[in-house]
Backbone bond lengths (Angstrom), bond angles and torsions (degrees), N, CA, C in turn:
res aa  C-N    CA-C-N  psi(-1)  N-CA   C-N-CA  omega(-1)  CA-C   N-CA-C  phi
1 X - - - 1.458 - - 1.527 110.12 -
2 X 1.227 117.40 124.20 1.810 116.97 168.90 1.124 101.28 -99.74
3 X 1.606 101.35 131.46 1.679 151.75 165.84 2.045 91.82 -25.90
4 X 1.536 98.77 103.98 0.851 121.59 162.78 1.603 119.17 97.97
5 X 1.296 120.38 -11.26 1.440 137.58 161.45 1.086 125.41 -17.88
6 X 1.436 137.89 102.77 1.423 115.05 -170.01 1.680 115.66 -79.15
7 X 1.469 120.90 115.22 1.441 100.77 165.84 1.262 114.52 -136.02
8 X 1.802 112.99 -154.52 1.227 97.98 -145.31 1.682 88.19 -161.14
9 X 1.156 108.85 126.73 1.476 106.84 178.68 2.089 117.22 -155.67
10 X 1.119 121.41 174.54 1.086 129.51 164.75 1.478 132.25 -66.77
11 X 1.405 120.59 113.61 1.524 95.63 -164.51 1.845 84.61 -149.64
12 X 1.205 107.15 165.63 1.861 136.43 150.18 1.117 118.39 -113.46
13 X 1.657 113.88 123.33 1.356 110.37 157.69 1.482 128.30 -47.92
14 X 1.224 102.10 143.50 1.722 100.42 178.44 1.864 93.67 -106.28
15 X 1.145 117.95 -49.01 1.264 122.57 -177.86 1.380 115.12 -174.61
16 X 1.241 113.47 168.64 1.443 127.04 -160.59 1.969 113.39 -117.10
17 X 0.957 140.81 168.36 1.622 153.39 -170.61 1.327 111.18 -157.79
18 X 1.435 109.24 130.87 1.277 98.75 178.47 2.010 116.64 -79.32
19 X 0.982 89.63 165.96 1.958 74.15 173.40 2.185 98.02 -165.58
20 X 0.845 83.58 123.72 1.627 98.13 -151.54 1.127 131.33 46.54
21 X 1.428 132.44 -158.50 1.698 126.62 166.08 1.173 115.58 -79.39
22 X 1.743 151.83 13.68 1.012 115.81 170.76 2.050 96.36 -154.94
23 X 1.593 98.04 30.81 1.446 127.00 -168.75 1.334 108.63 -123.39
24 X 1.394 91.36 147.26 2.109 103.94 164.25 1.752 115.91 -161.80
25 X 1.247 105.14 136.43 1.533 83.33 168.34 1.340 86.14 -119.63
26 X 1.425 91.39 143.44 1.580 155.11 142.69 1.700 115.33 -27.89
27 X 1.579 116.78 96.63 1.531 94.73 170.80 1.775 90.60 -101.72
28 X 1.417 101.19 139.99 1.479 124.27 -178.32 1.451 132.98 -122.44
29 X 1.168 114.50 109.80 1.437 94.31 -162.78 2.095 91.02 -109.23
30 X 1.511 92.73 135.40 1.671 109.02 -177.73 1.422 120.56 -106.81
31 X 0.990 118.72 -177.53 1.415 146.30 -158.86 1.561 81.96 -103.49
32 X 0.828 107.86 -81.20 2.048 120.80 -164.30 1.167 127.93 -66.05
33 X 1.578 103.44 -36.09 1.618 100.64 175.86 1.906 96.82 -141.70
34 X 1.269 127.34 66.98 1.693 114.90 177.56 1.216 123.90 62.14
35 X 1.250 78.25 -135.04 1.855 110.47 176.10 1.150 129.41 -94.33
36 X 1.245 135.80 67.79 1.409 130.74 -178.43 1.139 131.63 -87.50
37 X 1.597 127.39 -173.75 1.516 134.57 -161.40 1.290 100.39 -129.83
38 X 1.337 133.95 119.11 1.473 131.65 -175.54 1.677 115.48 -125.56
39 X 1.300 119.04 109.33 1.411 121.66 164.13 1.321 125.27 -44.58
40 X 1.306 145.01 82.77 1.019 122.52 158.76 1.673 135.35 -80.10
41 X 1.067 130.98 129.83 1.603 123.10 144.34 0.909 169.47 -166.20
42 X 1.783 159.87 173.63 1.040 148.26 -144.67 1.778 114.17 73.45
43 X 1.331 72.84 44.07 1.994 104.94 160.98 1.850 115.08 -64.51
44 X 1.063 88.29 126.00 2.109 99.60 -168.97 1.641 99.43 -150.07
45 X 1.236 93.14 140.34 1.883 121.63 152.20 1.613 103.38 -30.75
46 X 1.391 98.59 -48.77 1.688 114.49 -168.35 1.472 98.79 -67.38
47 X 1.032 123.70 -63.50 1.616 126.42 -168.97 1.560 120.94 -96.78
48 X 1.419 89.13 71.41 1.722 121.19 152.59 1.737 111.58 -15.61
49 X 1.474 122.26 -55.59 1.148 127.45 -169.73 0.690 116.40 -52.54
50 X 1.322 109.69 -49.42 1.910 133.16 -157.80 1.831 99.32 -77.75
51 X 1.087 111.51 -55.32 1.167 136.66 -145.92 2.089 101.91 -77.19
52 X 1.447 101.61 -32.66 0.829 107.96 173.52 2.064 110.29 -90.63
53 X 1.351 123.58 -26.56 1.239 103.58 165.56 1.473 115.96 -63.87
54 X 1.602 124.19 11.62 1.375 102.70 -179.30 1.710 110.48 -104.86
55 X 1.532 118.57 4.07 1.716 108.67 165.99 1.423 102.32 -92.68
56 X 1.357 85.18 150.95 1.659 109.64 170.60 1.858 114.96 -33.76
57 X 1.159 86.58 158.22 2.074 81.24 176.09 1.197 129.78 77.81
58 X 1.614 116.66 -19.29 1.148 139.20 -169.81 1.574 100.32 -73.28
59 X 1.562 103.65 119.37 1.406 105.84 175.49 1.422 120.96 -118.10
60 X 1.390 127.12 118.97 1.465 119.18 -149.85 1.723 96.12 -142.89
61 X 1.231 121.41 170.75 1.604 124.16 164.56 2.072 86.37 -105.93
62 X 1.684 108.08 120.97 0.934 118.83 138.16 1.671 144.10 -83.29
63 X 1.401 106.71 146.14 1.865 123.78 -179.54 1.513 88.90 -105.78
64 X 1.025 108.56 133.86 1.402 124.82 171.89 1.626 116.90 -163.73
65 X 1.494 110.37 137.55 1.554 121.35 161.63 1.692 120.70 -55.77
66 X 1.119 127.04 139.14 1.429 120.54 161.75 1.445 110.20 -74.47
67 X 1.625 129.65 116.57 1.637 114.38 147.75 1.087 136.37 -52.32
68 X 1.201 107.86 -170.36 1.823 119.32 169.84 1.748 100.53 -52.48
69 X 1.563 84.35 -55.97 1.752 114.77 -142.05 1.758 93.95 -81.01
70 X 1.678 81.61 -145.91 1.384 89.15 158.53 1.929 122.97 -116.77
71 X 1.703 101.80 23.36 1.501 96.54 -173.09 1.453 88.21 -94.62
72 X 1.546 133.28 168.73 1.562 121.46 -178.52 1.446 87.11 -168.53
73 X 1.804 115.85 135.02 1.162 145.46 -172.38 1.211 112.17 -68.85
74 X 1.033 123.84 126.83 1.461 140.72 168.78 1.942 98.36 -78.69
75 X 1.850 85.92 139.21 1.807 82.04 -178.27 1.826 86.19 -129.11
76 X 1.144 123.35 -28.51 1.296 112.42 -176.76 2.173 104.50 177.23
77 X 1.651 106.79 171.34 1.302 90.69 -166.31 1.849 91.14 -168.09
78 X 1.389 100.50 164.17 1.591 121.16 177.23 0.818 137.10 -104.52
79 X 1.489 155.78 53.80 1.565 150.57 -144.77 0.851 121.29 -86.67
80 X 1.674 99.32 124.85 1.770 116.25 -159.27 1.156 95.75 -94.19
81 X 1.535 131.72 -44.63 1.205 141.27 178.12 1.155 142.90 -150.72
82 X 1.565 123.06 121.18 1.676 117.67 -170.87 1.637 110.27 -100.15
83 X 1.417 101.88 6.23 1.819 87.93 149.49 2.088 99.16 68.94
84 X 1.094 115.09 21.22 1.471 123.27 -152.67 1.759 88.01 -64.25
85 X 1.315 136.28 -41.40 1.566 123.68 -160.96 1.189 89.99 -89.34
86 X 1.285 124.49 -8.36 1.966 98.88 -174.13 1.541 96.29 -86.06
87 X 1.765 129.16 -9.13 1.074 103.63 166.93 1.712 134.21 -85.98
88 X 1.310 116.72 17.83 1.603 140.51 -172.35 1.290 96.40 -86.35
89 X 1.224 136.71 16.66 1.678 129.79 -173.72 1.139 98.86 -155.76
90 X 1.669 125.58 116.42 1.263 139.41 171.48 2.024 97.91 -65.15
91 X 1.540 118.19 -55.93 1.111 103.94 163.54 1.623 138.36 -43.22
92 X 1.148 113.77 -37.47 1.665 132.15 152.16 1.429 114.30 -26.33
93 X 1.616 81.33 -73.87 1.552 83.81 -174.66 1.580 136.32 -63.78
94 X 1.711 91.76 -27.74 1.396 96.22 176.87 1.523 122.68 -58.15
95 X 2.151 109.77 -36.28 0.987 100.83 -151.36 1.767 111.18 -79.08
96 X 1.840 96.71 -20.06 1.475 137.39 174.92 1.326 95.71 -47.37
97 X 1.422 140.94 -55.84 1.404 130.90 -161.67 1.359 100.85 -78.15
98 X 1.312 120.79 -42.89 1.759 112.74 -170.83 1.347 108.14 -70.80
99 X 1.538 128.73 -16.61 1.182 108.01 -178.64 1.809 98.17 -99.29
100 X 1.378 123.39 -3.20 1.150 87.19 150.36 2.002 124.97 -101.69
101 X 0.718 104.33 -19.34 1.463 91.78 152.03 1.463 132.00 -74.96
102 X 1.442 103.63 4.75 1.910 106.29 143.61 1.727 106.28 -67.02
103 X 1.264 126.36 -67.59 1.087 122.57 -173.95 1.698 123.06 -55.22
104 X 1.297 105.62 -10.61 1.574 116.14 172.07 1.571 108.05 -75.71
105 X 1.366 107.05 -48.71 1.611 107.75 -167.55 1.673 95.36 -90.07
106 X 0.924 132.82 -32.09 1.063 128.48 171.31 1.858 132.78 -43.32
107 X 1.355 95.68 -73.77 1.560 117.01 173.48 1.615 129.84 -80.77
108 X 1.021 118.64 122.42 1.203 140.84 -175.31 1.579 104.56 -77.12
109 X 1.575 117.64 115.58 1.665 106.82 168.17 1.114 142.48 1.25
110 X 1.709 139.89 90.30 1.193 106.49 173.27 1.371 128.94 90.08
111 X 1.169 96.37 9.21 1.817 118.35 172.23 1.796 107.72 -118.00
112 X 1.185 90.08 92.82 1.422 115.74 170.49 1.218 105.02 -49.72
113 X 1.595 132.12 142.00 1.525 145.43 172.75 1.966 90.44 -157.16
114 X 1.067 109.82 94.51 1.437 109.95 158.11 1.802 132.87 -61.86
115 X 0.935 118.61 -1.42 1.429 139.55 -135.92 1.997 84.19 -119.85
116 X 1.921 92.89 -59.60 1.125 89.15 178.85 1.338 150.42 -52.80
117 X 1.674 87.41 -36.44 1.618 104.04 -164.97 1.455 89.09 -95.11
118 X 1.483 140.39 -14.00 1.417 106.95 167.16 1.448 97.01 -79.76
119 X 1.034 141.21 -34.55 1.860 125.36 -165.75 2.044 89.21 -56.80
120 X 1.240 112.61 -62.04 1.502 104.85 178.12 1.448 133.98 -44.09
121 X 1.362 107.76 -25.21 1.673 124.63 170.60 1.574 107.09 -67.87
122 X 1.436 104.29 -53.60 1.491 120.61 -166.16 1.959 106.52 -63.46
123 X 1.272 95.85 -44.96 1.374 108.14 -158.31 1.907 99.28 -77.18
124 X 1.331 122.16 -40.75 1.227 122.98 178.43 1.747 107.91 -66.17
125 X 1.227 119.32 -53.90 0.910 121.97 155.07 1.857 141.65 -16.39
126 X 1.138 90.41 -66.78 1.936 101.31 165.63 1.600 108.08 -86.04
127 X 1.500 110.33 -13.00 1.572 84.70 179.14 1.685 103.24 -90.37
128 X 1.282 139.31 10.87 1.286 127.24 138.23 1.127 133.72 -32.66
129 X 1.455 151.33 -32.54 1.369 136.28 140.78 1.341 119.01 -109.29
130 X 1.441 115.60 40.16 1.518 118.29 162.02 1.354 119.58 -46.27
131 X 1.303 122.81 138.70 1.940 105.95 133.99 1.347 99.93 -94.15
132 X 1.092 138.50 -26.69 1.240 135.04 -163.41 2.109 118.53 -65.44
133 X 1.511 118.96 -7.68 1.377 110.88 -155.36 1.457 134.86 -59.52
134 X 1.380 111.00 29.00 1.129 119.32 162.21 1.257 133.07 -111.12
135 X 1.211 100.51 -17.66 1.672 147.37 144.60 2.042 98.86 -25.83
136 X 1.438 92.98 -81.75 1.691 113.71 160.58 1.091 120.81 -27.54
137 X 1.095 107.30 -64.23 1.576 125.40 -176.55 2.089 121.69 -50.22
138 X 1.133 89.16 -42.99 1.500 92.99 -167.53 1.402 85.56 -97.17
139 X 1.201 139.25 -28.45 1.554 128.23 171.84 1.018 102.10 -64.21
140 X 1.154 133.24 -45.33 1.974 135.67 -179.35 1.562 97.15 -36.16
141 X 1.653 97.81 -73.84 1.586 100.16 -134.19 1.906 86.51 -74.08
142 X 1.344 123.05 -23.26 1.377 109.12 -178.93 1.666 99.94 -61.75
143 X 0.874 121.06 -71.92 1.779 134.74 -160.12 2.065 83.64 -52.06
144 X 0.842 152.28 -75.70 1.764 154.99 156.48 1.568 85.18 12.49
145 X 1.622 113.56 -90.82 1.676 147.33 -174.25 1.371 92.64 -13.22
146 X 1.417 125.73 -64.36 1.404 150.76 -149.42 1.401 116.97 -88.98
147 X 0.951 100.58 -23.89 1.919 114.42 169.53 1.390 103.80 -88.62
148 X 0.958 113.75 -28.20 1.799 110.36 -156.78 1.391 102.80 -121.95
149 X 2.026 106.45 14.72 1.908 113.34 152.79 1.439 101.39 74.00
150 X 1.267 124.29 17.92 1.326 118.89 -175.46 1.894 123.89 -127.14
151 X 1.383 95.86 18.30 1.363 128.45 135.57 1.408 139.72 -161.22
152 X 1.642 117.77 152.69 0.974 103.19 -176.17 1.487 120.19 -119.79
153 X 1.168 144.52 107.50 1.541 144.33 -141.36 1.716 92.55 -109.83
154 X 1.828 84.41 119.41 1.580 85.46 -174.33 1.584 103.80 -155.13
155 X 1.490 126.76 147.15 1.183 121.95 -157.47 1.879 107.45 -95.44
156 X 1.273 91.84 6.30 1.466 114.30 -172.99 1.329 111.60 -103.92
157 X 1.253 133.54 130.34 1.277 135.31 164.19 1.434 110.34 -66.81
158 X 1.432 116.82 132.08 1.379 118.16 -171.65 1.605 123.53 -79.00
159 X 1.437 106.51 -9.49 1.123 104.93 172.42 1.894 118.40 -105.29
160 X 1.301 117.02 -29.88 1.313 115.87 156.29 1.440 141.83 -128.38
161 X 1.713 92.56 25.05 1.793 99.06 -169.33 1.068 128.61 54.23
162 X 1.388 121.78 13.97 1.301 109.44 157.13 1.423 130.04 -89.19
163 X 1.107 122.25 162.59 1.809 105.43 -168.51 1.606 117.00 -51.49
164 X 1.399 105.21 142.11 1.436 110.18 -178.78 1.317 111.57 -118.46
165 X 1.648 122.13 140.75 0.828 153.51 178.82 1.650 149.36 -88.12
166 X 1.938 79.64 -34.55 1.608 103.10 167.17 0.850 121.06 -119.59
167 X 1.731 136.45 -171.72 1.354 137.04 175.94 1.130 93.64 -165.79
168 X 1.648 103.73 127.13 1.450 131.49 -179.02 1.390 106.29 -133.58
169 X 1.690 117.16 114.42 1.529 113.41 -178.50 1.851 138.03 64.79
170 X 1.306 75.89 25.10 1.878 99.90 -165.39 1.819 110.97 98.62
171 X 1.104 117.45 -30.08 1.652 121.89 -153.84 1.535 82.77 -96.05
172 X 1.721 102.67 156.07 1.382 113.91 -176.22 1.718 93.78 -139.50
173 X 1.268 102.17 147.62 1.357 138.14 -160.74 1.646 140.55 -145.85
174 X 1.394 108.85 128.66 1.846 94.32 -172.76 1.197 109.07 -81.77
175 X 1.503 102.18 -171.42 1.661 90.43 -175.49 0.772 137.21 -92.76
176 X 1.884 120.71 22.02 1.432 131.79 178.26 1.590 89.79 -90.50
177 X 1.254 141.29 -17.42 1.257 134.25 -124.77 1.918 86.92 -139.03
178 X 0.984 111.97 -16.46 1.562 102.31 -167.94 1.497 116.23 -71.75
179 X 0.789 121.31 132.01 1.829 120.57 156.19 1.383 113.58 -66.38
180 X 1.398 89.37 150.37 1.708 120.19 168.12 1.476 99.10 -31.28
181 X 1.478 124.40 132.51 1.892 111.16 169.03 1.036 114.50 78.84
182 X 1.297 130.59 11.77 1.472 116.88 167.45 1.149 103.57 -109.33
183 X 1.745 103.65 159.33 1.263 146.93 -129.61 1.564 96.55 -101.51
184 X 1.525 124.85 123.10 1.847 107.27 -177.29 1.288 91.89 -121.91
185 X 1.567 92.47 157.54 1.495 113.83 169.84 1.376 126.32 -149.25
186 X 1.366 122.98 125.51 1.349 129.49 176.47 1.542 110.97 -40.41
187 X 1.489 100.56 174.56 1.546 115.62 175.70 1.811 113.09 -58.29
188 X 1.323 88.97 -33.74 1.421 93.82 -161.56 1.785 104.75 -87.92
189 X 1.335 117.75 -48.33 1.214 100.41 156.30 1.253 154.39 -69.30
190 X 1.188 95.70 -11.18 1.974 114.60 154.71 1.694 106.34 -56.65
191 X 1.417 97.40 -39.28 1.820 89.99 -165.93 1.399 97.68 -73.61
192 X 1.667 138.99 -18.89 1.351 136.87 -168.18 1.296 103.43 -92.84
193 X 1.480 114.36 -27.09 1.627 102.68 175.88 1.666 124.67 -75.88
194 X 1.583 94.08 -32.97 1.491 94.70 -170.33 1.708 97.06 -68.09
195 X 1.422 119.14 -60.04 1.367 103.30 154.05 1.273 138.11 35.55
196 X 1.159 105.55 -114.13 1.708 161.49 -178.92 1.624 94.24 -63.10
197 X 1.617 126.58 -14.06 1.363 123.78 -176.69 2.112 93.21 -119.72
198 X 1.123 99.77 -61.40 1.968 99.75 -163.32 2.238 95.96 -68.85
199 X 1.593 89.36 -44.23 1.810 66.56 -158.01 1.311 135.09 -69.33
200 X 1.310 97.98 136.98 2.069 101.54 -178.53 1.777 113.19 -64.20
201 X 1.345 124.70 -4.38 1.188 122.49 -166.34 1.306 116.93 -112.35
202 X 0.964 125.83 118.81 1.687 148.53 -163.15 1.521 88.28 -67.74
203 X 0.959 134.15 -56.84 1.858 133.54 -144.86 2.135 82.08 -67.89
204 X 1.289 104.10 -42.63 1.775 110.33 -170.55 1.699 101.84 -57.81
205 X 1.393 101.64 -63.88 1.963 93.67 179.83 1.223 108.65 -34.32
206 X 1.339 123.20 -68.35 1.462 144.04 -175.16 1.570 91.89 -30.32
207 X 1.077 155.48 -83.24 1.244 161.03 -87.50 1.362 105.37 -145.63
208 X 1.793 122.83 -5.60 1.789 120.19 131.83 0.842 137.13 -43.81
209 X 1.231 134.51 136.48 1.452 143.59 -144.28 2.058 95.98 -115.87
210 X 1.019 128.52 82.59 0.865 145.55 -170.53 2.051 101.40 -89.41
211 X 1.572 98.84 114.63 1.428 98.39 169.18 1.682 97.86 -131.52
212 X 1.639 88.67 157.68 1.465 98.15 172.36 1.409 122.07 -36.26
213 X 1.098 123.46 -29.22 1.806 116.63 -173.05 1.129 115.74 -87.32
214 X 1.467 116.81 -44.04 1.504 119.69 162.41 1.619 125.96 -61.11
215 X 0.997 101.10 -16.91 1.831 124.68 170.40 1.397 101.47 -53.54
216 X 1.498 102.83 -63.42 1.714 113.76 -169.03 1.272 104.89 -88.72
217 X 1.215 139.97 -12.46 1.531 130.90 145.38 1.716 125.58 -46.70
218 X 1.224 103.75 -59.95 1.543 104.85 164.28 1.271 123.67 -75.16
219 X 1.147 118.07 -10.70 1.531 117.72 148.20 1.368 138.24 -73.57
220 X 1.397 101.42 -14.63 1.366 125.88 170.95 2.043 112.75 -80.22
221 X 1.389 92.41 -46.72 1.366 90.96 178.57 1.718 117.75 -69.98
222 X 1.366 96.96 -29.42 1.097 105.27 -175.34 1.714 114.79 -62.82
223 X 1.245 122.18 -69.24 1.479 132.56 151.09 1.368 105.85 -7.94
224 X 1.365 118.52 -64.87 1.607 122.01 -160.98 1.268 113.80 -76.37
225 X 1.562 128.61 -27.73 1.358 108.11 153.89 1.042 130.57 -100.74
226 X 1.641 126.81 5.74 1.465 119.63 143.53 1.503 123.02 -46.07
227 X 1.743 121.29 -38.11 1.248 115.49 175.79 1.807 106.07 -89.44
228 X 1.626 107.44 14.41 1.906 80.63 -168.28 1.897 92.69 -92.64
């Protein structure tokens, strides 16, 4: 992009910052270019438009300037969708913010993944009349993991094919084969992860059997390759 370019792309708010009294930037994750940084301002009571691209979920076609940097001016925008019933569920929302602050800790500036931001379109989308959104959630950040090559979910131990059990660092392993710190899982929660990671069908997430321990298992993996 050259410094000052006007363009124009598909994006969701992930979240908002304040930045003086009548300013915010915008973290945005797009269709065209990632994750971006958006200037907004002359934020008002009066201007609904504006005011509303700054909650989460908000799905709009942005106009924007290119910066120097990586912060870049908002000049004007279209809203396709404010996502209004996914905000009727405090559970919703909760599970709605972590997956977009998956894509915060996740993505690096400006690194386009198309793949991603429709699974993120799609997935915010149907979890509007979930009960299930945690359900969502751990399917998010697994199916995220998997786009971005940084796990690999496999019923095979990677070093001798025999069935594996654990997962250490994305790679899964039996238990002759496991490292120090890896993560185990029964038959049955293997069958909820792979799940919750390969299937294209919403009615299937829904219908994982999600318990507290396996909760903090994929939360565990998850953590560990954010820091690997």
């Amino acid at each position: 992009m050259t410094s000052y370019e006007q363009l124009s792309t598909f994006g969701m708010t992930l979240r908002s910052y304040p930045f003086r009294d009548t300013s915010k930037i915008l973290k945005v994750y797009t269709r065209e270019h990632g994750l971006i940084s958006l200037l907004i301002k002359g934020l008002s009571s009066k201007n609904t438009q504006k005011t509303s691209l700054c909650s989460s979920f908000t799905l709009a076609e942005f106009n924007f300037k290119k910066g120097k940097n990586d912060l870049h001016y908002f000049t004007e925008s279209k809203i396709l969708d404010l996502h209004l019933s996914f905000r009727e569920s405090l559970s919703r929302i909760q599970a709605g913010m972590k997956i977009c602050q998956t894509l915060l800790e996740m993505q690096e500036p400006e690194k386009k993944n198309e793949l991603l931001f429709s699974l993120l379109v799609r997935f915010i989308k149907k979890m509007e009349n979930t009960s299930y959104p945690r359900n969502y959630l751990h399917s998010f950040r697994l199916k995220a993991l998997s786009l971005e090559g940084m796990i690999n979910l496999s019923s095979c131990c990677t070093q001798c094919k025999n069935p594996a059990f654990y997962i250490d660092f994305g790679e899964c392993f039996c238990k002759k084969h496991t490292p120090c710190g890896a993560v185990s899982f029964s038959t049955e929660e293997l069958a909820a992860l792979f799940s919750l990671n390969y299937t294209k069908s919403f009615m299937e997430i829904e219908q994982v059997k999600l318990t507290s321990e396996l909760e903090d298992k994929i939360e565990r993996l998850y953590q560990t390759m954010l820091k690997h």
